[in-house]
N, C-alpha and C positions, 0 to 999 in steps of 0.2 A: 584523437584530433577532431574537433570540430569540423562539422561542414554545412555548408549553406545552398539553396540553389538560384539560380538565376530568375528570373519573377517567370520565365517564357518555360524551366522546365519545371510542369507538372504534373501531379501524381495522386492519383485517385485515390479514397479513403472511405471504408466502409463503419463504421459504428455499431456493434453490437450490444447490446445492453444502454437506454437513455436514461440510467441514474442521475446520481449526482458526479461521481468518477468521470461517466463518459461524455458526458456532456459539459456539464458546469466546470470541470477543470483541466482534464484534457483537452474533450473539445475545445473547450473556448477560446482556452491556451494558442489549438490550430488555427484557427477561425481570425485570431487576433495576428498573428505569426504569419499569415498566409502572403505576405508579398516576399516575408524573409527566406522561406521555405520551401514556397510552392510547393503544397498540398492540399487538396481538394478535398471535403467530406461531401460524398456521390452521394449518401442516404444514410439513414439509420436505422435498425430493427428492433424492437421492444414487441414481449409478451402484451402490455398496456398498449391500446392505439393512443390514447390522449397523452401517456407519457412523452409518446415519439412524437406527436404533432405537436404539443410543447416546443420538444427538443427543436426540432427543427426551425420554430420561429426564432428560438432563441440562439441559434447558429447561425440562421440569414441577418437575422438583426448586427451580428457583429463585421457579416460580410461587406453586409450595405453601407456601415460605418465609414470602414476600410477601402471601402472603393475597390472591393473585390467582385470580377464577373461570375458567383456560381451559387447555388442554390440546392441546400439538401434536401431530398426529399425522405419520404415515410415509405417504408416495404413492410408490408404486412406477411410477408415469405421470407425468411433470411435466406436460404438459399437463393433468391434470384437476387439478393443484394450481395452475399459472397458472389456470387458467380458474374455477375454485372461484369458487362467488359473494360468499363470506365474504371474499376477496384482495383487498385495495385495490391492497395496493404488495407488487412483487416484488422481493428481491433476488436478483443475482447473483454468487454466491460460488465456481461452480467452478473449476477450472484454468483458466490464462489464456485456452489454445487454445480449451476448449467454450465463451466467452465469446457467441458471435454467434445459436444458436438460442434459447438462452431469452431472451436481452434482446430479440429482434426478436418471439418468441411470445409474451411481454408487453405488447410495446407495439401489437402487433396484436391482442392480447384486450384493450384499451385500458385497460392496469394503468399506476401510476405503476411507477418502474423504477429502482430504485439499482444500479451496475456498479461492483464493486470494481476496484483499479485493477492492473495496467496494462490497458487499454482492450482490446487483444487482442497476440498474436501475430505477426499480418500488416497489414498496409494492408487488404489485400482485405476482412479479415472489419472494421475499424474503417471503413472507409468502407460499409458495407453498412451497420454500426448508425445509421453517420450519416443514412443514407437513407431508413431505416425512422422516425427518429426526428423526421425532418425528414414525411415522409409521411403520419404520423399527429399533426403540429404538438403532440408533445410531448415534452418534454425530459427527459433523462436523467440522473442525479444522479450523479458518480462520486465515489470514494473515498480520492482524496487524503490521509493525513491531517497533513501538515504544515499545511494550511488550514486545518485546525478546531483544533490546538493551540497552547495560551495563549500560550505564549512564541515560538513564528515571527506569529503573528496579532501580539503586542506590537512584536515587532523589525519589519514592515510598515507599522504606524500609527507608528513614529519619523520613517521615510521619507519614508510620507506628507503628513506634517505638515510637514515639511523641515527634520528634527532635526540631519541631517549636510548639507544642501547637494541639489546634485545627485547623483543617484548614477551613480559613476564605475568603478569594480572593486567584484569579486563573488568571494570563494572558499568554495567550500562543502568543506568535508574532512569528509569521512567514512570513517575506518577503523577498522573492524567483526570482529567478530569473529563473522561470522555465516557460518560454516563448516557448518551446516544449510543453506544452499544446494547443497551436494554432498552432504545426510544425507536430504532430502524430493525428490518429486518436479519442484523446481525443476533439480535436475542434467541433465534431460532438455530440452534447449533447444526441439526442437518441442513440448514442451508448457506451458514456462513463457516463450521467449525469452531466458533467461539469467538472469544477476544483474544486469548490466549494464538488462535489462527490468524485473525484478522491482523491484528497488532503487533503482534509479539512474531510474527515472522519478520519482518522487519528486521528486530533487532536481532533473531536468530541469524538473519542474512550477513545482517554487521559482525556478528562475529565471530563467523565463518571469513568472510571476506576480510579481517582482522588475524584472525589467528592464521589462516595459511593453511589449517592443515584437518584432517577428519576427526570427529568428537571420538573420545577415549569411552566415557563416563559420562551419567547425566544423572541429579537425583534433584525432584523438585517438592515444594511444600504449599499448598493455596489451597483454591476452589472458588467457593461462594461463601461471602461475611455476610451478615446479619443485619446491614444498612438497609438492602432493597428488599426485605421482608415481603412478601404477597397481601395484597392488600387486595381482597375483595370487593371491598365497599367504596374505594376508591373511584372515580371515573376514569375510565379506559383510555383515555387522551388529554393531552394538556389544553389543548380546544377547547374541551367540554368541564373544565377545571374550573374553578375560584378559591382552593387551597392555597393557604401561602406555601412555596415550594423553592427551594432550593437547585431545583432539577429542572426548571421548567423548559422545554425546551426553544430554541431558537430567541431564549432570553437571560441565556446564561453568560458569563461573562467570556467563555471559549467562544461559545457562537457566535458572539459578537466582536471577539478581535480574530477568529478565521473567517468571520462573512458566510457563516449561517444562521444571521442573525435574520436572515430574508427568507422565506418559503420562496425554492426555487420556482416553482408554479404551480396551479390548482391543483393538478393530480394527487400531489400529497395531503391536499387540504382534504379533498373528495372523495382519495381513497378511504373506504369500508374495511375491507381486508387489513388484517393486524400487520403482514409483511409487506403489505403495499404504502404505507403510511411512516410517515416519520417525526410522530409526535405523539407513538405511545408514552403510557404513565410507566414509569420507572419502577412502579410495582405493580405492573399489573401481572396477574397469573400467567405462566404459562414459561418465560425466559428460560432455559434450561446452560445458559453460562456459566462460566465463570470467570469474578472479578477482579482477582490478586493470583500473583505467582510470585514467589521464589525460587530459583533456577540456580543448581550451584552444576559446572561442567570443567571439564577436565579435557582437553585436546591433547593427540597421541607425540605432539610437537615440545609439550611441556608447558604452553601456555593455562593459567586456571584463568577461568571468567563467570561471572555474576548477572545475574539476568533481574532487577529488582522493580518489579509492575505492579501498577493497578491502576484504577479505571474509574476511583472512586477519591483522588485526589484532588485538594485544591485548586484554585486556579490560580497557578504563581509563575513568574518569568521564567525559573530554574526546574520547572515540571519536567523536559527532561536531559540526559545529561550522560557525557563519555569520559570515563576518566582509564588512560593507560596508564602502566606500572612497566618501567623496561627497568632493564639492567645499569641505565646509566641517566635516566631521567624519568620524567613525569608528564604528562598532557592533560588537560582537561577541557573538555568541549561544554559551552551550553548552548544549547540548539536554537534556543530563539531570540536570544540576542547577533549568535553567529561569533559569541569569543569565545577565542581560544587559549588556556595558560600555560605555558609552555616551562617546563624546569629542566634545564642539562646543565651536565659533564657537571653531573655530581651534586648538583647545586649552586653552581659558582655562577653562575647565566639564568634570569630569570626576566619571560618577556610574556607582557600580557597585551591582546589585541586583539580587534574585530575582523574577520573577515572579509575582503571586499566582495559583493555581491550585491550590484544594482537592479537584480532582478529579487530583491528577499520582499517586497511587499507582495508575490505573487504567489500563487496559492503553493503549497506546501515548500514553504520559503526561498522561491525561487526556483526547486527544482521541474517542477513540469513544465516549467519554459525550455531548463536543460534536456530534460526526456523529450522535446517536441524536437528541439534541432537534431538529438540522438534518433529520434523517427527517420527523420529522413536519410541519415547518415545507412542507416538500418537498412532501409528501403533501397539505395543507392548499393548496398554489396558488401557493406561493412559488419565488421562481427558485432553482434548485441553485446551491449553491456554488462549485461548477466543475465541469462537463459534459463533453462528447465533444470539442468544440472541442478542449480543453486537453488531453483524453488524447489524439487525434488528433497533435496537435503534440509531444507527449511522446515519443509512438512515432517520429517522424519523425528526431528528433535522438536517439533510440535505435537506429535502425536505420543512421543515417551514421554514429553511432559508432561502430558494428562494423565498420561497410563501412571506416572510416576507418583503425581497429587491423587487418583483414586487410590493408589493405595499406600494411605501415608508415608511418602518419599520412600519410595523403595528404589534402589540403584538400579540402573538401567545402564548396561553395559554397551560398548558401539558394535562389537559382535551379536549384541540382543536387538536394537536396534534394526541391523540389519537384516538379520532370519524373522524378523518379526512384523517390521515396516516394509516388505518389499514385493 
């Protein structure tokens, strides 16, 4: 259920990590939302100062818009901006890998705690949040956002309802043209865990939250193709470029119909540093990703499901895409239009149709608008949408995915999984 707050009750918001996540689309998201909401971003904290002073103009900018009374500031200490008595709810925004001390110094200054997804890097550091979170019996809200957007929450409640039957097969395709995993600090796998982590938990999440039930079975097939070959000779940024290039970033045709066709602000222009920058070359040395998987999985439920990615795809309408298989019908979703094809009872009924969702011009097609009103729901006492449990398990069938493609699909069993992921 939906909730809303009154413009008079509001509720303090910390920022950690001024990316592009925490700023440019959640934030903004609140920033914009703030009379609907009533929620307050107190301040923000970045490693970067000029990142976070950025962020912060660019948050009062939408306050002042709105005719909103409040003003984020920069903390160069997270801890005095966790622990701020203004802070109800903390998010965490930074790189995967810093994921574990501010969500745990959070919830041990007993803030409520949003953790963008993937959950972490490691087991180590996702089972510690699990512990801290379990320790101070309060839950942590993560960031999914296929959950909170219209048209996977519509194509859920068909299932539900038993529009197609039982469900039987699962293929989720996603081929992407999101070659900015080798251009942002995601190229560096100890700090993002891949695309495979970045990405593809996601859809791990969907289909778990799909199937209903624990993985059986997992054998996967990828790596890294031979497109983004290392280029020495190359220049190290598309800034510093005059190649014609396919790749270029923030002029590609994704970036420009997601609206990263804008350098959020100079910081990325002026960073130096290969991970502080978000317009390295696409081959420049060093990436240690990878950028296609095949994922074939078996659930202890009986349902099979198909996991078909990559990163090196097209830029086409149908990039990505859900199709269920039940026992007495069919569904197919495609995500960026928001239709849905619907086949039951056999065949005999066949209904094709858009989703309605007024909010799909907004950044990840409407959902972060849903995740902002779900903040505050959050914040107010309400169970998270979906928590550590499920980033937990995301990471799990991320991490035998790898293990699975390093050694040419080798079956990964969900009792290997567990003695081995835990």
């Amino acid at each position: 259920m939906e909730q809303t707050a009154p413009t008079n009750s509001t509720l303090g918001v910390a920022i950690i990590g001024a990316g592009e996540r925490g700023i440019y689309f959640i934030g903004s998201r609140m920033a914009e939302m703030a009379a609907e909401t009533g929620l307050r971003i107190v301040g923000l904290h970045d490693r970067l100062p000029d990142r976070m002073q950025f962020g912060c103009q660019h948050i009062n900018q939408i306050y002042q818009k709105n005719g909103i009374d409040c003003e984020a500031t920069s903390f160069g200490d997270m801890a005095d901006l966790i622990n701020h008595p203004e802070v109800d709810l903390v998010l965490v925004t930074t790189h995967t890998n810093a994921h574990r001390e501010p969500t745990i110094m959070a919830l041990d200054a007993g803030k409520k705690v949003y953790l963008d997804k993937p959950i972490s890097v490691t087991l180590e550091d996702a089972e510690a949040i699990h512990a801290a979170e379990k320790r101070v019996n309060s839950p942590v809200m993560m960031g999914f956002t296929r959950r909170y957007e219209a048209s996977w929450r519509e194509a859920v409640r068909h299932l539900e309802q038993g529009a197609i039957g039982d469900l039987q097969m699962v293929l989720l395709r996603s081929v992407i043209p999101y070659t900015r995993y080798l251009q942002l600090w995601h190229r560096d796998q100890s700090l993002s865990g891949g695309a495979i982590n970045d990405k593809c938990s996601h859809h791990f999440d969907v289909l778990n939250w799909l199937a209903k039930s624990d993985v059986q079975s997992l054998t996967a097939i990828g790596g890294r193709s031979s497109i983004f070959k290392p280029d020495p000779t190359a220049p190290q940024r598309c800034s510093e470029c005059d190649r014609v290039c396919a790749y270029r970033r923030h002029d590609t045709l994704i970036d420009r119909e997601e609206g990263s066709a804008e350098v959020p602000n100079p910081s990325w222009v002026e960073a130096e540093n290969v991970r502080d920058r978000n317009d390295n070359c696409v081959y420049l040395p060093g990436a240690d990703i990878d950028d296609h998987a095949i994922v074939a999985l078996a659930y202890e439920n009986g349902v099979k499901a198909n996991l078909f990615f990559t990163l090196f795809g097209p830029w086409a309408k149908d990039q990505e895409t859900l199709e269920l298989v039940g026992s007495t019908g069919r569904l197919r979703l495609e995500r960026s239009s928001g239709t849905i094809d619907l086949v039951t009872d056999h065949g005999k009924k066949h209904r094709v149709y858009k989703v309605s969702n007024p909010d799909k011009g907004s950044s990840h097609y409407g959902a972060d608008r849903q995740l902002v009103k779900s903040l505050r729901a959050f914040a107010d006492g309400e169970a998270p949408t979906v928590g550590v449990r499920e980033g937990i398990a995301s990471l799990k069938m991320v991490l035998a995915t790898q293990n699975s493609i390093a050694n040419q699909g080798a079956f990964v069993s969900g009792e290997e999984m567990e003695a081995n992921y835990a």
